[in-house]
CHARMM-style PDB file with segment names, atoms N, HN, CA, C and O in Angstrom:
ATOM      1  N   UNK     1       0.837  -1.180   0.000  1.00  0.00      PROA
ATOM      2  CA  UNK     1       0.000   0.000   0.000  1.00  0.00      PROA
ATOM      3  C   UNK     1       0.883   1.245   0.000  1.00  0.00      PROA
ATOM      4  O   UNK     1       1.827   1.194   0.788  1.00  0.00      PROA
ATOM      5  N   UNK     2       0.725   2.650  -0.927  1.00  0.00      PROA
ATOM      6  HN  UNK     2      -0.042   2.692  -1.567  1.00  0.00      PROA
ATOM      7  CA  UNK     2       1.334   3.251  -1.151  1.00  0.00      PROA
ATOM      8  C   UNK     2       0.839   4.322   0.139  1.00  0.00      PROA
ATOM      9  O   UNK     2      -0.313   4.482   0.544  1.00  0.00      PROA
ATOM     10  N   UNK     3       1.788   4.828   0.513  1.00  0.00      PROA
ATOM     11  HN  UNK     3       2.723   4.698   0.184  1.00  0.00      PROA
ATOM     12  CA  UNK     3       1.774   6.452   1.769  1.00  0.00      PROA
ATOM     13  C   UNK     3       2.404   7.693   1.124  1.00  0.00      PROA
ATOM     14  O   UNK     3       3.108   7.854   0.127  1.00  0.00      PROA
ATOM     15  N   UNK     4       1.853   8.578   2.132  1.00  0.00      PROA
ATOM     16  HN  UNK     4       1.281   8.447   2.942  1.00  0.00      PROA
ATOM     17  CA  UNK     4       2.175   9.813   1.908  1.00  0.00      PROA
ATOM     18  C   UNK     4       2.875  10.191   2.749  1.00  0.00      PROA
ATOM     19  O   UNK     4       2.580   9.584   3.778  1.00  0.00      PROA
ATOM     20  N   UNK     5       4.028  11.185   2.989  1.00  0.00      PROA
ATOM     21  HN  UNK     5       4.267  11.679   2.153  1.00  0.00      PROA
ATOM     22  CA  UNK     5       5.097  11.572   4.063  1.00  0.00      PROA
ATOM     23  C   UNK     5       4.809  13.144   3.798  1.00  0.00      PROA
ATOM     24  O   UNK     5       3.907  13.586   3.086  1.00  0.00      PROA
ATOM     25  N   UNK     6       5.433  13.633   4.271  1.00  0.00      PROA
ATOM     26  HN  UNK     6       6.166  13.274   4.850  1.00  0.00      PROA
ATOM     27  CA  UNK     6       5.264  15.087   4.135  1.00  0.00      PROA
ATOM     28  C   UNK     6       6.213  15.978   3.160  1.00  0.00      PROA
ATOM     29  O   UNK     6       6.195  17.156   2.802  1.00  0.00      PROA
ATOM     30  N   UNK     7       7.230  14.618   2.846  1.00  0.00      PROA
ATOM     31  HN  UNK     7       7.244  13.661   3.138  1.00  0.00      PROA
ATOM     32  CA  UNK     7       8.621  15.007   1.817  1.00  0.00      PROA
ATOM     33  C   UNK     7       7.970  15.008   0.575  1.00  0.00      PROA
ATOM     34  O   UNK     7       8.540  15.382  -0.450  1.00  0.00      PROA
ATOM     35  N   UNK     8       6.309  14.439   0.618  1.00  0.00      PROA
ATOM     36  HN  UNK     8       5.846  14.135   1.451  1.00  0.00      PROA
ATOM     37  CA  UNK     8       6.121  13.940  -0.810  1.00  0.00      PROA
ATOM     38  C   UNK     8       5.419  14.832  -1.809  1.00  0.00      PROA
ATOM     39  O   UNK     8       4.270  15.195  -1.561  1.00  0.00      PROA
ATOM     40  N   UNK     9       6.048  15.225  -2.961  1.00  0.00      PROA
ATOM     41  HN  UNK     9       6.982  14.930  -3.162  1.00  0.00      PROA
ATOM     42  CA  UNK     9       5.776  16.428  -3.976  1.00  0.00      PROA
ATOM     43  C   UNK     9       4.201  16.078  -4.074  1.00  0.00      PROA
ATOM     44  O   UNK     9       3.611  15.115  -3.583  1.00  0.00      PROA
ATOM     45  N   UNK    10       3.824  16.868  -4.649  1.00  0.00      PROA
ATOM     46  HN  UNK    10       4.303  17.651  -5.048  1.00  0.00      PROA
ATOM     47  CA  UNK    10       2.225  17.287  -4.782  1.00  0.00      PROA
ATOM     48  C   UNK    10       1.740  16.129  -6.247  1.00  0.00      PROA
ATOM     49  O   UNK    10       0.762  15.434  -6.520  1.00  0.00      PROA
ATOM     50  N   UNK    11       2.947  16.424  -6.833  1.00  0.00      PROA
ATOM     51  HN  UNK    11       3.742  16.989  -6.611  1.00  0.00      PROA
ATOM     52  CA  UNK    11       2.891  15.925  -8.099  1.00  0.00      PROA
ATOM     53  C   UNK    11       3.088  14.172  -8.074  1.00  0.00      PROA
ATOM     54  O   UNK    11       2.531  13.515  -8.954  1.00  0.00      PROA
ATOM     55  N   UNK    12       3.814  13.570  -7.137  1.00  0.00      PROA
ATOM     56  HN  UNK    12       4.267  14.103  -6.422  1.00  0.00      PROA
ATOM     57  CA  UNK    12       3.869  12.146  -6.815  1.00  0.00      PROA
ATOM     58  C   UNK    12       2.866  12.018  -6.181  1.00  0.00      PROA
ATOM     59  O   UNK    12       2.224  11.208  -6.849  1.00  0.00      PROA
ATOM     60  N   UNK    13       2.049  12.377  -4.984  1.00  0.00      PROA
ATOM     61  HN  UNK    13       2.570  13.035  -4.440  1.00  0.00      PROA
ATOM     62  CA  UNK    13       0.614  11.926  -4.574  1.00  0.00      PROA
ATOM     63  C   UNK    13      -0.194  11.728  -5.582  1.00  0.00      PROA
ATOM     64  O   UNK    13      -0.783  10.647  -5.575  1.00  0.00      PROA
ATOM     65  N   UNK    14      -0.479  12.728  -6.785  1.00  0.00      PROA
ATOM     66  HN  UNK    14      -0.001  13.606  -6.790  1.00  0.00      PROA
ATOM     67  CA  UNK    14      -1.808  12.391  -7.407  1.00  0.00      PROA
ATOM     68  C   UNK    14      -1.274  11.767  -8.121  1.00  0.00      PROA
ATOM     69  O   UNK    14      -2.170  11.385  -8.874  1.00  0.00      PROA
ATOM     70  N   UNK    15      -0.228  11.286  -8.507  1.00  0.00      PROA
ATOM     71  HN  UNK    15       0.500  11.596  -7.895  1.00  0.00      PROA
ATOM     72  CA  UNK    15       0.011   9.993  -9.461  1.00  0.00      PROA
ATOM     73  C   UNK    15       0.022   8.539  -8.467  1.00  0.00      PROA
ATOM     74  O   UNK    15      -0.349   7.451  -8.909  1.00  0.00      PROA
ATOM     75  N   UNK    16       0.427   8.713  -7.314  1.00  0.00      PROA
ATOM     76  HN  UNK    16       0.729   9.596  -6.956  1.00  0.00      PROA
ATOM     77  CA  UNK    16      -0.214   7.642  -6.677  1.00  0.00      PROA
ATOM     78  C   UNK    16      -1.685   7.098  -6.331  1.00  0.00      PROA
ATOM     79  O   UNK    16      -2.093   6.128  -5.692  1.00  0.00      PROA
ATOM     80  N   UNK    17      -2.322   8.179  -7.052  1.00  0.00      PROA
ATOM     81  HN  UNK    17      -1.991   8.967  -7.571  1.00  0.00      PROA
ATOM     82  CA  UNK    17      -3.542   8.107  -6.445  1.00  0.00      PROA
ATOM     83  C   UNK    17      -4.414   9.888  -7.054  1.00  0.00      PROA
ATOM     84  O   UNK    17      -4.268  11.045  -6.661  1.00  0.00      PROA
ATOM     85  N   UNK    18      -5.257   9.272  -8.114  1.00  0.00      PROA
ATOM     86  HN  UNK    18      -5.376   8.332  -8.433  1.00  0.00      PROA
ATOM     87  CA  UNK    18      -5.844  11.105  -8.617  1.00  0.00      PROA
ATOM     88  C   UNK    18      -6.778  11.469  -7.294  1.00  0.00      PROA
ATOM     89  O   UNK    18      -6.372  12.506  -6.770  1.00  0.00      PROA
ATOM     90  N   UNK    19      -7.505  11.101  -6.863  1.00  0.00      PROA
ATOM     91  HN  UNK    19      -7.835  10.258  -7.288  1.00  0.00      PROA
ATOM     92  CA  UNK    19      -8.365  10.786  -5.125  1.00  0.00      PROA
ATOM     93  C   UNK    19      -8.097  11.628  -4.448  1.00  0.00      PROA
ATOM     94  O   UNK    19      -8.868  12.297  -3.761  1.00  0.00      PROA
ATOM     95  N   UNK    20      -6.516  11.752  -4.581  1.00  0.00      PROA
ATOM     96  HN  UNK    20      -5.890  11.208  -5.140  1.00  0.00      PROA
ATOM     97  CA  UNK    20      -5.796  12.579  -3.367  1.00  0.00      PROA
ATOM     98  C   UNK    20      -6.000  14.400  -3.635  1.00  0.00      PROA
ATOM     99  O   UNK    20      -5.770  15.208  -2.735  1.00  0.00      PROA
ATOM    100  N   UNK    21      -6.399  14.744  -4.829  1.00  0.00      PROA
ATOM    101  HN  UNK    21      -6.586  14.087  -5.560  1.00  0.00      PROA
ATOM    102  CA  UNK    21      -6.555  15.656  -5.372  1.00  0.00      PROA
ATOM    103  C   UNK    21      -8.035  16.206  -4.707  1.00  0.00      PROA
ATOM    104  O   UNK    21      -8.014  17.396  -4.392  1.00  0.00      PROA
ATOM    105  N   UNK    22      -9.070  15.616  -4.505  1.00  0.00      PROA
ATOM    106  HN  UNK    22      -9.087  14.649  -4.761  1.00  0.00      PROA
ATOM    107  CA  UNK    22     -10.062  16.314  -3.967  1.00  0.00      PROA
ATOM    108  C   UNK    22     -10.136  16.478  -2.493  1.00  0.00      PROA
ATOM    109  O   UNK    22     -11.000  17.180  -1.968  1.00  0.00      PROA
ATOM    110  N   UNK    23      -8.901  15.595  -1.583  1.00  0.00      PROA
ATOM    111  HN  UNK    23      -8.199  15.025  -2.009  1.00  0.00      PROA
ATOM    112  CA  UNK    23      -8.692  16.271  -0.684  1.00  0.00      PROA
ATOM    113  C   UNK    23      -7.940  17.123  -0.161  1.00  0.00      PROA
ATOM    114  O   UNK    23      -8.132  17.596   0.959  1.00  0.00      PROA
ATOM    115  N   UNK    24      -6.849  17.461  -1.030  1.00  0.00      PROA
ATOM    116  HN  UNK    24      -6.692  17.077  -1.940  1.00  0.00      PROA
ATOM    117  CA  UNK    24      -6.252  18.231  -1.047  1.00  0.00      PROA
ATOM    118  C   UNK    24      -7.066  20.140  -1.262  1.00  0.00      PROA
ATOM    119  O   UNK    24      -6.517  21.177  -0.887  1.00  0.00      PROA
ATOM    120  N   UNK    25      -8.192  20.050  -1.831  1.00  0.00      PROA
ATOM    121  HN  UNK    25      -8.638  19.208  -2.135  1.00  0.00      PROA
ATOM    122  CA  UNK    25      -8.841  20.691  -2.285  1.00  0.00      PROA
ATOM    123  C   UNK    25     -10.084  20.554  -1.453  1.00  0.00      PROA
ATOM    124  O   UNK    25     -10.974  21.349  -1.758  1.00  0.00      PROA
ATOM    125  N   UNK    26     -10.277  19.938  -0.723  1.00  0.00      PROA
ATOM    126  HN  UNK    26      -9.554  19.293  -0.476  1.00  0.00      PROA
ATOM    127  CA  UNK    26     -11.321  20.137   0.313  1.00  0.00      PROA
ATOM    128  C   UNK    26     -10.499  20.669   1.448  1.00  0.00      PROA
ATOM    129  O   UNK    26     -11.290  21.334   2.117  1.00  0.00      PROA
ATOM    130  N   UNK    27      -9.123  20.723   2.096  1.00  0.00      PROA
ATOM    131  HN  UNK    27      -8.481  20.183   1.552  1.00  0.00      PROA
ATOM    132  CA  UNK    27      -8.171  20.815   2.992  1.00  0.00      PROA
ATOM    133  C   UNK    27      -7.900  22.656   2.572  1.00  0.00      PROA
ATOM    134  O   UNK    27      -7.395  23.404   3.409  1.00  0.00      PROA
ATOM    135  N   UNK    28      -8.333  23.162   1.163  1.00  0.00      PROA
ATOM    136  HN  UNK    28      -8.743  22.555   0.483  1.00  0.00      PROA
ATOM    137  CA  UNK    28      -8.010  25.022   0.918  1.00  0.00      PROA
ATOM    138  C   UNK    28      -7.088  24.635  -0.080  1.00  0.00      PROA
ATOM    139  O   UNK    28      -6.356  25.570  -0.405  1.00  0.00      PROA
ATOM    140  N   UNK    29      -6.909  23.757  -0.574  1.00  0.00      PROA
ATOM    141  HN  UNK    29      -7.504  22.997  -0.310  1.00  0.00      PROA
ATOM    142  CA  UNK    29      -5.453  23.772  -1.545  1.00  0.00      PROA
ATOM    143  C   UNK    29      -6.329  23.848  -3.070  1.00  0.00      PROA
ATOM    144  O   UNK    29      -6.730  22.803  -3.583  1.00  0.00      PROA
ATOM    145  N   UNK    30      -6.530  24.961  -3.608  1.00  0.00      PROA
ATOM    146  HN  UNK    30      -6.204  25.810  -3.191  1.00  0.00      PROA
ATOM    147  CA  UNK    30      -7.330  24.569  -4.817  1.00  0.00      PROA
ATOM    148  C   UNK    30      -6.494  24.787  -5.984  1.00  0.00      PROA
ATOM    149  O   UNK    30      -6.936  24.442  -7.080  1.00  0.00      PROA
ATOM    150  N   UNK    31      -5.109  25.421  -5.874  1.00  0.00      PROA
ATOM    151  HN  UNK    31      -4.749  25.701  -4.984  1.00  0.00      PROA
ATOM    152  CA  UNK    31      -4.290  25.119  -6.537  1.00  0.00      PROA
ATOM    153  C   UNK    31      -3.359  24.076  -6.833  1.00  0.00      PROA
ATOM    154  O   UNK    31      -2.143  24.100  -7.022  1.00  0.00      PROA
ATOM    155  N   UNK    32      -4.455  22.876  -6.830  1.00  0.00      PROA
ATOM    156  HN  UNK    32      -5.443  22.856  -6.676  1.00  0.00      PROA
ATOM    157  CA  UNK    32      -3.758  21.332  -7.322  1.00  0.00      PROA
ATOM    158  C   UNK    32      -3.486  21.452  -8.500  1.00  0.00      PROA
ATOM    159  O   UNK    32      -2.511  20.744  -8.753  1.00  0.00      PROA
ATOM    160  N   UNK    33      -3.992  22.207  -9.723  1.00  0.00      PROA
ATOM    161  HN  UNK    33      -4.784  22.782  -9.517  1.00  0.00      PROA
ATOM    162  CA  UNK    33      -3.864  21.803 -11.007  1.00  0.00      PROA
ATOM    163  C   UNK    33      -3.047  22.966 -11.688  1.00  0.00      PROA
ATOM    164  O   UNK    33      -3.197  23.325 -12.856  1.00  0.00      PROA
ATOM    165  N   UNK    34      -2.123  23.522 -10.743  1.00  0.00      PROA
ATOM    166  HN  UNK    34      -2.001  23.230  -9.795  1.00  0.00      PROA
ATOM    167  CA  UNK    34      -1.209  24.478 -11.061  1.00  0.00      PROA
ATOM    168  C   UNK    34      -0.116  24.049 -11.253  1.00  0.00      PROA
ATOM    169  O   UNK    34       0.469  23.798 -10.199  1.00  0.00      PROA
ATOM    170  N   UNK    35       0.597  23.789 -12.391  1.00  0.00      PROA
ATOM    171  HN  UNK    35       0.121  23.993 -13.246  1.00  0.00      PROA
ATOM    172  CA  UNK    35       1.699  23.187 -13.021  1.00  0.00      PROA
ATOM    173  C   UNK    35       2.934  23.170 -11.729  1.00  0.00      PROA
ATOM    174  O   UNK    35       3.651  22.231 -11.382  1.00  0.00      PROA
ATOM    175  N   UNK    36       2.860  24.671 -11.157  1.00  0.00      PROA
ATOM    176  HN  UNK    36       2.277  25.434 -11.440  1.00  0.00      PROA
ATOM    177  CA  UNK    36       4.094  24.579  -9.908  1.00  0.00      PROA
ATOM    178  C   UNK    36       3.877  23.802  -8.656  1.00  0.00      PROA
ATOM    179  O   UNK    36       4.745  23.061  -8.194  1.00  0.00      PROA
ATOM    180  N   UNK    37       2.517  24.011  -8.025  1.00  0.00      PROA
ATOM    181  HN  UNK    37       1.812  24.613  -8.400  1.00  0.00      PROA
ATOM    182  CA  UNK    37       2.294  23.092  -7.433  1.00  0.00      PROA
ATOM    183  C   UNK    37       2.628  21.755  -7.516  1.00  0.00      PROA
ATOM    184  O   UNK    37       2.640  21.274  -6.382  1.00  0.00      PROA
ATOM    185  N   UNK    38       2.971  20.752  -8.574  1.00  0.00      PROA
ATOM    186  HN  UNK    38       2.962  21.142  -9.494  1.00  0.00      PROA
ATOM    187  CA  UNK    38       3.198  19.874  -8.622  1.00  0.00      PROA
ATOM    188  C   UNK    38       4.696  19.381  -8.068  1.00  0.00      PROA
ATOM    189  O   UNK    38       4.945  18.203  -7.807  1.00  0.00      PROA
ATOM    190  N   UNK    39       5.521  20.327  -7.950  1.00  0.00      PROA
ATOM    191  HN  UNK    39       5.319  21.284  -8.161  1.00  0.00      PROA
ATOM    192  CA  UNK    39       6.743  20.526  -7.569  1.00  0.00      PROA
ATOM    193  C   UNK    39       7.060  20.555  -5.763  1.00  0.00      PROA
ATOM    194  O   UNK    39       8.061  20.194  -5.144  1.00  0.00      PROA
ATOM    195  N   UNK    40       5.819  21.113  -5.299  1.00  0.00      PROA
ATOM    196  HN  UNK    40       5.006  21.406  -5.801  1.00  0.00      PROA
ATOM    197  CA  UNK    40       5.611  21.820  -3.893  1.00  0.00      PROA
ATOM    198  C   UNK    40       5.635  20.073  -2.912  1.00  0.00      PROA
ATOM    199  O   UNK    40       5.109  19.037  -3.317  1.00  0.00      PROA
ATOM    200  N   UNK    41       6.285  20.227  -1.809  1.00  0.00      PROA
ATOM    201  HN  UNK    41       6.713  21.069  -1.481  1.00  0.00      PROA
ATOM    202  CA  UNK    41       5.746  18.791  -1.232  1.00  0.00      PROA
ATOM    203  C   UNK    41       4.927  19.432  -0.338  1.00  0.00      PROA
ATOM    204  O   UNK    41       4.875  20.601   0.043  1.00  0.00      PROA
ATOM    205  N   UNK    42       4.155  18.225  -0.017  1.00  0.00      PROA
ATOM    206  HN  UNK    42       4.197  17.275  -0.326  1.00  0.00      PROA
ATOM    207  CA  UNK    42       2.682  18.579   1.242  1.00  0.00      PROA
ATOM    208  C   UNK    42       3.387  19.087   2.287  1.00  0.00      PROA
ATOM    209  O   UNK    42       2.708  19.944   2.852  1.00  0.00      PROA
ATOM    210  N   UNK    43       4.456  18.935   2.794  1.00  0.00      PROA
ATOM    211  HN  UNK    43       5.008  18.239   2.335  1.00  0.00      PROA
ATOM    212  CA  UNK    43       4.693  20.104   3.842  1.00  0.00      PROA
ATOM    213  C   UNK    43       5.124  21.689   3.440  1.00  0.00      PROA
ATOM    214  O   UNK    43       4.953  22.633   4.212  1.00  0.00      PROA
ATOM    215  N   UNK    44       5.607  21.789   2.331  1.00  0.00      PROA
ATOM    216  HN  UNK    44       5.745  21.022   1.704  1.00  0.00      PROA
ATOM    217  CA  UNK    44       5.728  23.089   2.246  1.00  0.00      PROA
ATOM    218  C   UNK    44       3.779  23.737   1.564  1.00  0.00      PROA
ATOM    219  O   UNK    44       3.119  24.584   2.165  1.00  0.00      PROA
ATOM    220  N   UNK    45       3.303  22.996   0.202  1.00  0.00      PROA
ATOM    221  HN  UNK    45       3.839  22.308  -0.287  1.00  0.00      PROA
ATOM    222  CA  UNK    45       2.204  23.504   0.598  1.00  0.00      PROA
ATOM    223  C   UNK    45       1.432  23.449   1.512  1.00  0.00      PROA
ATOM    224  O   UNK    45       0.516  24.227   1.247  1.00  0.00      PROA
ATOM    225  N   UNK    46       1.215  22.819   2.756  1.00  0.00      PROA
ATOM    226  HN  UNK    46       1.960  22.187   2.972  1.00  0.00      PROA
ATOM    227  CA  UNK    46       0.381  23.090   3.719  1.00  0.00      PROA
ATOM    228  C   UNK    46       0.883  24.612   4.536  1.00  0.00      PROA
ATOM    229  O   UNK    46       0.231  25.591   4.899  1.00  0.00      PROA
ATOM    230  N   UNK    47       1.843  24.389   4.588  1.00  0.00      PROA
ATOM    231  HN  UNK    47       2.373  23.594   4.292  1.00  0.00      PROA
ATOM    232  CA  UNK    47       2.440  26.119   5.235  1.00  0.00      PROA
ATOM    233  C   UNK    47       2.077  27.313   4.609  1.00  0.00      PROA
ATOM    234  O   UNK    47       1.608  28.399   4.951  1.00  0.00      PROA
ATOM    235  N   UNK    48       2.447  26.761   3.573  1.00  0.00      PROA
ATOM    236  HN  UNK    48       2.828  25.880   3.294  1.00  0.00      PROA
ATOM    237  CA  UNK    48       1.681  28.526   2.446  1.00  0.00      PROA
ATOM    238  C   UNK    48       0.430  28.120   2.818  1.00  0.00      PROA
ATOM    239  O   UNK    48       0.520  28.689   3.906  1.00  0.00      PROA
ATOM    240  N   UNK    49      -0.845  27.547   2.867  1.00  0.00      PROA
ATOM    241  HN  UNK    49      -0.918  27.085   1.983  1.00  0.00      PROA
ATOM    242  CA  UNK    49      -1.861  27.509   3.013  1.00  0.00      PROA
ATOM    243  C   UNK    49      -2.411  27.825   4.213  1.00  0.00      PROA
ATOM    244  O   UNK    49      -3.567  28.157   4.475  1.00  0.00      PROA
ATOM    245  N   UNK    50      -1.007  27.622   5.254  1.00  0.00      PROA
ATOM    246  HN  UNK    50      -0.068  27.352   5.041  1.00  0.00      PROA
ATOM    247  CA  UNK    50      -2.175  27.780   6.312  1.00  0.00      PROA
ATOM    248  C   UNK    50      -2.642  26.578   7.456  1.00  0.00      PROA
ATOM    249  O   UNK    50      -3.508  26.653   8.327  1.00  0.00      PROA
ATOM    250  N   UNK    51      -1.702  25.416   7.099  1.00  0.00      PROA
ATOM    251  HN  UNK    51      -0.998  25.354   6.392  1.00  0.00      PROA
ATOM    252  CA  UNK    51      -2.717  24.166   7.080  1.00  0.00      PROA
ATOM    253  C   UNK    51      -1.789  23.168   8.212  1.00  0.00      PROA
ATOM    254  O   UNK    51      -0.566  23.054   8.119  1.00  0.00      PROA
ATOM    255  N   UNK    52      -2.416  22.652   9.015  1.00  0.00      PROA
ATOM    256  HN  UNK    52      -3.409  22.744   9.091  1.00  0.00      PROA
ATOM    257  CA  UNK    52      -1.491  21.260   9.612  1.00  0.00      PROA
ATOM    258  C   UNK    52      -1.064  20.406   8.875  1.00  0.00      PROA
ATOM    259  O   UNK    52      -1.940  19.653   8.449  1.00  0.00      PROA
ATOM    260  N   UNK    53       0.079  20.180   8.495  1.00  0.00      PROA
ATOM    261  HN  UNK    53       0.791  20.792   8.841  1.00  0.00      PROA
ATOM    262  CA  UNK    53       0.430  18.894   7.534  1.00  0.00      PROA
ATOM    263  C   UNK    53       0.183  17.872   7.823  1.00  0.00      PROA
ATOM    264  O   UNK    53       0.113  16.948   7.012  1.00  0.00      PROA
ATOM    265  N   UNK    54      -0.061  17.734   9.352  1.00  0.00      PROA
ATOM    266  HN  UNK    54      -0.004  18.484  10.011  1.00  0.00      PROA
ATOM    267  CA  UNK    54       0.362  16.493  10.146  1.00  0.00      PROA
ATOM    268  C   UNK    54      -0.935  15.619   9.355  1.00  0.00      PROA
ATOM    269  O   UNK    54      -1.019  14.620   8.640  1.00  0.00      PROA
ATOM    270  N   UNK    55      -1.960  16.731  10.000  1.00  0.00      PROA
ATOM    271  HN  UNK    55      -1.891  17.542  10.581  1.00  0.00      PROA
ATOM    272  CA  UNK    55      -3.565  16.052   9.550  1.00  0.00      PROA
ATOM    273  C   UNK    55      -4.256  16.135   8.318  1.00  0.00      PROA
ATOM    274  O   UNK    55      -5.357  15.622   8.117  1.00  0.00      PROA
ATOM    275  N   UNK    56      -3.269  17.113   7.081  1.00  0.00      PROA
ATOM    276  HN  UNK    56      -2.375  17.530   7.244  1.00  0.00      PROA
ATOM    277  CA  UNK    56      -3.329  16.504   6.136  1.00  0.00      PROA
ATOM    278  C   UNK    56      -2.521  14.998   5.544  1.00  0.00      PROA
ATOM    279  O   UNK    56      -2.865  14.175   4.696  1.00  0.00      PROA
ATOM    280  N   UNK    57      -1.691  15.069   6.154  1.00  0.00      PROA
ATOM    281  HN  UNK    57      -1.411  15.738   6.843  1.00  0.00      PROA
ATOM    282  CA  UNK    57      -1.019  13.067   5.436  1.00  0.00      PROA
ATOM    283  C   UNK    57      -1.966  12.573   6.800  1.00  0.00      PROA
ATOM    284  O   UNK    57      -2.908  12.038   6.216  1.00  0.00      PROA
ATOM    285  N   UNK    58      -2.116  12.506   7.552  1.00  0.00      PROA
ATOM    286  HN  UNK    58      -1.350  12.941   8.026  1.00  0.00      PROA
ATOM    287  CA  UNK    58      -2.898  11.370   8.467  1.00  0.00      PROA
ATOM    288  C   UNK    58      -4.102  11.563   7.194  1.00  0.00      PROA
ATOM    289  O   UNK    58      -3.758  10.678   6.411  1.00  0.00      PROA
ATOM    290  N   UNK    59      -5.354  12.264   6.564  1.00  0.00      PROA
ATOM    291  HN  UNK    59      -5.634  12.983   7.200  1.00  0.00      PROA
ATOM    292  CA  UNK    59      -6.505  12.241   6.108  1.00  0.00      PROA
ATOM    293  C   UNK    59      -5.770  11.868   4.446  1.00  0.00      PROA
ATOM    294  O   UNK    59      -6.580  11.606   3.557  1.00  0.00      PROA
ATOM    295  N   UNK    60      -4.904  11.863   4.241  1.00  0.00      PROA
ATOM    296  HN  UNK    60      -4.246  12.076   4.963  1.00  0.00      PROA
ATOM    297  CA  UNK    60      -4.876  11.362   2.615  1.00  0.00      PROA
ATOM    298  C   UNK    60      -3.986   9.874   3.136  1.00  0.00      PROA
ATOM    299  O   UNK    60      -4.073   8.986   2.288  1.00  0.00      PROA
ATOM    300  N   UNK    61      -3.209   9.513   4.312  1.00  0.00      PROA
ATOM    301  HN  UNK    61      -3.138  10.235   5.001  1.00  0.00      PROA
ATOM    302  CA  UNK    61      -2.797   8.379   4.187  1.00  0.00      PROA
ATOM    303  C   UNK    61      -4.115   7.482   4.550  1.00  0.00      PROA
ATOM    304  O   UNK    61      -4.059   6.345   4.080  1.00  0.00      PROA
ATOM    305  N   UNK    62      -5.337   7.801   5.331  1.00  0.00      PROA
ATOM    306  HN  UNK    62      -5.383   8.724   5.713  1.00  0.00      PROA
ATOM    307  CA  UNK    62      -6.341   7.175   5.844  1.00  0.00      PROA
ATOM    308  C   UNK    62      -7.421   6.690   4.814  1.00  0.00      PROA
ATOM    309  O   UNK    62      -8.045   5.629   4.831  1.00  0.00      PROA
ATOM    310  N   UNK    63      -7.491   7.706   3.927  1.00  0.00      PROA
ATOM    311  HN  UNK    63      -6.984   8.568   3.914  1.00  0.00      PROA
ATOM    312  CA  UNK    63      -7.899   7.558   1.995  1.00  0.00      PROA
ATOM    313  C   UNK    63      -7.103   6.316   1.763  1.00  0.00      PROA
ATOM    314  O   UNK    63      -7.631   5.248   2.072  1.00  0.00      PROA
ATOM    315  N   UNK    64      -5.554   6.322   1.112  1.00  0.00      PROA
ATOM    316  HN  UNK    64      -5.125   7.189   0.861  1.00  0.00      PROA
ATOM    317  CA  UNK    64      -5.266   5.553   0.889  1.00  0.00      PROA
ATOM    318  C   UNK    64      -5.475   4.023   1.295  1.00  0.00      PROA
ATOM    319  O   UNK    64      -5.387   3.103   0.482  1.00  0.00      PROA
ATOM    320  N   UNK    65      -5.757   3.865   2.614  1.00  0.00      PROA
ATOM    321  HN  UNK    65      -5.829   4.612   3.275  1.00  0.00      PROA
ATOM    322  CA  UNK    65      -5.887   2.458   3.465  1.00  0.00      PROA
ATOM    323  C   UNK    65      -7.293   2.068   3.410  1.00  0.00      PROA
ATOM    324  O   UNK    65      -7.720   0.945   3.678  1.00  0.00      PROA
ATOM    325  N   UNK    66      -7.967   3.059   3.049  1.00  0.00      PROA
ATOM    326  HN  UNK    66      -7.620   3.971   2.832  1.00  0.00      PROA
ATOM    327  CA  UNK    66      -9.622   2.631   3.091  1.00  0.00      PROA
ATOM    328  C   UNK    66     -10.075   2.040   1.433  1.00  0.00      PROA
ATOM    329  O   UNK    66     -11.102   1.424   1.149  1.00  0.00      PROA
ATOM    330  N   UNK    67      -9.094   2.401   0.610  1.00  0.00      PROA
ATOM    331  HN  UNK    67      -8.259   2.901   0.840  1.00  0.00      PROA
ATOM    332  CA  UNK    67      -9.249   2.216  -0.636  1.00  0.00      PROA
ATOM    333  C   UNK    67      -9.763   0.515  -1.011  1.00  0.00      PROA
ATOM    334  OT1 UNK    67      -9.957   0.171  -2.177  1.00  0.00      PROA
TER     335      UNK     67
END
């Protein structure tokens, strides 16, 4: 089963998984489909956003396991 860490680019989650994209976007991140974003890992975009990283990878690794 594939995870998410907080090292992990924006752009390797939704290729592990496109899924991960609407929570990322329910979490304030609606710039998923911004070419740079794809570059960004979930800990640095959660900071520009605003956001706990922690409990964003706990809610996209918890996606992943329920799959």
């Amino acid at each position: 089963m594939a995870e998410v860490t907080k090292d992990t680019l924006i752009g390797e989650a939704l290729m592990i998984d496109k899924g991960i994209a609407a929570i990322l976007m329910q979490n304030g991140m609606h710039c998923v489909g911004c070419p740079s974003s794809a570059g960004e890992s979930l800990a640095e975009a959660s900071m520009v956003h605003g956001m706990d990283a922690d409990k964003l990878i706990s809610d996209i690794n918890t996606y992943l396991k329920e799959k």
